[in-house]
C-alpha positions, -999 to +999 in steps of 0.1 A: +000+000+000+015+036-009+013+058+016-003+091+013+023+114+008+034+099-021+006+102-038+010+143-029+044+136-043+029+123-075-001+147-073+030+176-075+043+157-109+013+158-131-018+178-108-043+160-086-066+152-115-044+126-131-041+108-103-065+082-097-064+065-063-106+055-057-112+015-055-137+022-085-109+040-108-083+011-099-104-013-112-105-004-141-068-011-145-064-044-127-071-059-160-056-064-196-070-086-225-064-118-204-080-133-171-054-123-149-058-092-123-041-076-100-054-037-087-028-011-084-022+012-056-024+047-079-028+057-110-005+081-127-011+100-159+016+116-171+016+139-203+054+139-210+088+122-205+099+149-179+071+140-163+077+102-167+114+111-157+102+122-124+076+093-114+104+071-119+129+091-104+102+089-074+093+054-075+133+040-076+137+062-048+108+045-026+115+008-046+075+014-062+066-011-090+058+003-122+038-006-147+036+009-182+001+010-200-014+019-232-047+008-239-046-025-219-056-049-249-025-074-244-028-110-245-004-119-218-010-101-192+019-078-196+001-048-181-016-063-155+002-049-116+003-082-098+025-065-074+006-034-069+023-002-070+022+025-097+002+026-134+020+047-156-014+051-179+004+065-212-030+069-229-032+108-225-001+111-244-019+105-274-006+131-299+008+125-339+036+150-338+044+148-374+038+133-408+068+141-430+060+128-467+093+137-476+116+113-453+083+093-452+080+089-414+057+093-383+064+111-351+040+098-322+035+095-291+030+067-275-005+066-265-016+073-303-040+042-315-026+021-341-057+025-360-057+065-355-022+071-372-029+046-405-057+067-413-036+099-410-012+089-427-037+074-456-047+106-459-013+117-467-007+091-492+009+068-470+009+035-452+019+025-421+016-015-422+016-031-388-020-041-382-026-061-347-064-075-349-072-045-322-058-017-336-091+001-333-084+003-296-045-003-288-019+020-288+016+027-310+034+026-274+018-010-262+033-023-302+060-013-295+065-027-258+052-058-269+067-057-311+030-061-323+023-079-359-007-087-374-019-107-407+002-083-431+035-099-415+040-120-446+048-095-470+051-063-448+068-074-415+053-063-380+067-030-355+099-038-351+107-035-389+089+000-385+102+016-360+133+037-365+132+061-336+126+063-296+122+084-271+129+066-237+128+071-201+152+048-182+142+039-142+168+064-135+150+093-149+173+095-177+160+105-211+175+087-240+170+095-276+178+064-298+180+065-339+153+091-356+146+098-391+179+081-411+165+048-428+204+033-424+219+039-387+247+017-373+261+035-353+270+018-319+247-010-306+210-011-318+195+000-285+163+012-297+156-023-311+164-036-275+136-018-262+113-030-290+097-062-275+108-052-239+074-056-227+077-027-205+106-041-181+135-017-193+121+018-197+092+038-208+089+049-241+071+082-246+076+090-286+078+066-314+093+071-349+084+051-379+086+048-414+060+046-437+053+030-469+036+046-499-003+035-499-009+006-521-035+017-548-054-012-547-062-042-525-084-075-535-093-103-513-107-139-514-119-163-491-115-198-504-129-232-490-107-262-482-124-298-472-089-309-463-069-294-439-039-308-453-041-288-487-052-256-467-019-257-451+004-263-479-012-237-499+009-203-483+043-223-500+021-232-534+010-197-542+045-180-532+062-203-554+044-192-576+053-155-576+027-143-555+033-122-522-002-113-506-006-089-479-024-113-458-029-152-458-057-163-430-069-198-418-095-211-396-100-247-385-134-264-386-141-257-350-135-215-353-159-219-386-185-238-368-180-213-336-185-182-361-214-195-382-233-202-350-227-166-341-233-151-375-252-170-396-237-164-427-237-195-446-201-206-441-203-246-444-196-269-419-186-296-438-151-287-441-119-283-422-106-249-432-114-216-447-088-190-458-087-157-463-061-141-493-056-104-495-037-090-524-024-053-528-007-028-549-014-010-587-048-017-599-033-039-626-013-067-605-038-067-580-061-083-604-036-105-622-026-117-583-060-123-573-071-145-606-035-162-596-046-171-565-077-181-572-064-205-597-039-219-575-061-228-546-087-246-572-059-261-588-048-279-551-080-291-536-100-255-528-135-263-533-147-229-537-134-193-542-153-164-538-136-131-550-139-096-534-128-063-552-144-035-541-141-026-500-174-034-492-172-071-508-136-070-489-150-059-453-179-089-461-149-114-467-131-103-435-162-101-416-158-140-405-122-134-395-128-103-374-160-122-356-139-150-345-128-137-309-167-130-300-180-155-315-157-182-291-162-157-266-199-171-269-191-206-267-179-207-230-176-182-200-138-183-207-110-188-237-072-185-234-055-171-265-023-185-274+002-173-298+029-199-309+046-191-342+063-222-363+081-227-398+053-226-423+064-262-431+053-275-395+019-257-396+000-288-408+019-313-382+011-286-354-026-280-361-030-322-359-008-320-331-030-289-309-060-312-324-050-342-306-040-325-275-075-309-273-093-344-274-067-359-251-075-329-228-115-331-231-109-291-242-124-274-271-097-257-290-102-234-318-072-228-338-069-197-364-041-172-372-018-158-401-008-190-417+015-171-444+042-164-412+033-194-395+018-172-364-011-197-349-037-188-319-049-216-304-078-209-285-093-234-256-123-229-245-133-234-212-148-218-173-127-210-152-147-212-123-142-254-127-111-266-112-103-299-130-111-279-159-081-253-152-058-284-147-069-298-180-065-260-196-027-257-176-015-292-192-028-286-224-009-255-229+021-266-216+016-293-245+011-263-274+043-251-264+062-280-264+045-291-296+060-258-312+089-260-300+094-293-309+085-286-346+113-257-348+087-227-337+087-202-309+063-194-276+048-163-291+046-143-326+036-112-315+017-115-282+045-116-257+055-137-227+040-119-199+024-134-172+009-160-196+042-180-206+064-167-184+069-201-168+071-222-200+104-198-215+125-227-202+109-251-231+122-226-254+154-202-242+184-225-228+195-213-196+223-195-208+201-172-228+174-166-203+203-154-178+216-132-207+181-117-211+183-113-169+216-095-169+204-072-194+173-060-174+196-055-142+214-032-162+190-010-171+162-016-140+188-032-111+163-022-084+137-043-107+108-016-102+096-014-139+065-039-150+084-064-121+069-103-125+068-108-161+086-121-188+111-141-165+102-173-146+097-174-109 
């Protein structure tokens, strides 16, 4: 519990009205976009990084946890204050401080929503590609933290090939200014990218540079039918052979397409064991040639339907079944966990069987659906919480996802981060060594362990 005077002491920083200490306002923040909660002593909204400087200037001082925030949509509970102490709610500083069309860049801050600075920058001509499924709602800072991707990674990559400036606050208070507007920089060690996919546990970053692409002048899309799971999976490595980079490859097993036609009703067919989704972008010319590639392709290996989209309304129908997915299993049972392994493309089909076979061994219903083109899979089981053996079940059957990747040549998470959620299963994946690498490298920038303590490492 912090004691009252400092909360004056933070009231002083940033004025008594961004600072939230009522048991209704500190709800609000025990949660992210997972189960887990844990309610914070104060709230603390700062509005720029001398501000930030001084709150952790403060909090090393009296050894305060902090946690950095953004819009609290993570899927790993990376923002969640299971020790209390301080949230450092960066959603105020929510300012684009520059477009420049001619080095092609961004200047935000971090509490900017992904979804807010694409459509400036589309206005401008410009594309900024990183696209996590809630950009409507999180934050450029909480990408960052956490090196968001999205379906585009295929053929556009996800933050970390985007960002090419920071602005950081280090626990000591100090400000650092890493990279800026140069597209080449080697000069000394790449920390900026250090920071990228720090989950919060080295410093705060309070502005964000990035490059921009120009906008692609025209997009096409297709959702295509596969009975056989098998020639759904082989078909990313099919079409790129043939020449053809999409923008976005998605799948979804029989169980998400039986989960989002009982939600939606809109005639997706049950019969089968996977439905993908192709988008295709650039000059109005290749995008058609592409898309009659692709359609051609997936008849050609065991697709038993295509249906075509080219103008944005036919597109947002086509993605309509995608973007439905999370409510629709949210419908299913009081409770999901949302994984996020990533694998070779070439063990996609062994680890869908795999995650199949562990659900039935389990008794759990797992829905599996992701961006197939980079290998990034979410496995969702479905389940209540409130039921004990069930949580067992839920516990060993994730344990068995992550070995299963692993195992295959694939990774813990794509673009979700460890967290809370996986922060004991890094041993299946990091050797010691490494993992005591990673340890010596937060010491050296957080040794009194204050910032976002409790995740990422193993107890």
């Amino acid at each position: 519990m912090i004691e009252r005077s400092i909360v004056t002491e933070l009231e002083g920083i940033v004025g008594k009205d961004r600072v939230l200490t009522s048991p209704e306002e500190l709800a609000v923040y025990a949660y992210d976009g997972t189960f887990y909660e844990g309610r914070p002593d104060v709230v603390v909204m700062p509005l720029s990084a001398p501000e930030v400087s001084k709150i952790l200037q403060l909090a090393v001082r009296e050894r305060i946890p902090v946690v950095p925030r953004g819009a609290g949509t993570g899927l790993a509970g990376g923002s969640v204050p299971v020790h209390g102490g301080i949230i450092l709610n960066l959603a105020m500083m929510n300012k684009i401080l520059e477009i420049d069309g001619v080095n092609s860049v961004a200047v935000a801050q971090p509490g900017v929503v992904t979804g807010d600075l694409q459509n400036a920058v589309e206005q401008r001509g410009l594309f900024y590609p990183p696209d996590p499924a809630s950009l409507k709602q999180c934050t450029i800072g909480g990408n960052v933290a956490m090196n968001g991707g999205g379906p585009r990674g295929l053929k556009y990559g996800v933050t970390k090939d985007y960002v090419l400036g920071l602005e950081v606050v280090l626990p000591s208070g100090d400000i650092l200014r890493l990279g800026g507007k140069s597209i080449k920089n080697v000069t000394g060690y790449s920390l900026m990218q250090l920071f990228v996919g720090s989950e919060g546990t080295l410093g705060v970053v309070t502005e964000v540079t990035v490059k921009l692409l120009p906008l692609p002048k025209a997009r096409s899309a297709a959702l295509v039918v596969f009975p056989s799971m098998e020639r759904a999976a082989g078909i990313v490595n099919t079409i790129l052979g043939a020449g053809v980079v999409p923008s976005t490859i998605e799948i979804m097993d029989d169980t998400t397409i039986k989960c989002v036609e009982a939600y939606l009703r809109m005639g997706l067919p049950l019969d089968v064991e996977a439905l993908i989704i192709v988008e295709v972008d650039g000059d109005e010319t290749s995008v058609a040639s592409q898309l009659e590639a692709v359609a051609q392709i997936c008849l050609e290996n065991g697709a038993r339907s295509v249906t075509r989209a080219t103008t944005a309304r036919a597109i947002d129908e086509v993605w309509l079944a995608r973007r439905s997915v999370s409510p629709s299993l949210a419908r299913m049972r009081p409770s999901k966990l949302g994984e996020d392994i990533s694998v070779p493309r070439s063990a996609i089909l062994p680890v869908v069987k795999s995650i199949q076979e562990i659900g039935r061994r389990n008794e759990l219903t797992i829905a599996v659906f992701g961006h197939i083109s980079d290998g990034n899979l979410h496995p969702n089981i479905l389940f209540d919480r409130r039921d004990p053996d069930e949580m067992q079940r839920v516990e060993k059957a994730s344990r068995e996802i992550f070995a299963a990747a692993v195992g295959f040549g694939g990774t813990l998470s794509g673009e979700h981060g460890i967290g809370l959620l996986k922060r004991e299963f890094l041993p299946l994946d990091l050797s010691p060594q490494v993992i005591e690498a990673m340890r010596a490298v937060k010491s050296a920038f957080d040794p009194h362990n204050i910032l976002n303590p409790g995740k990422v490492f193993p107890n």
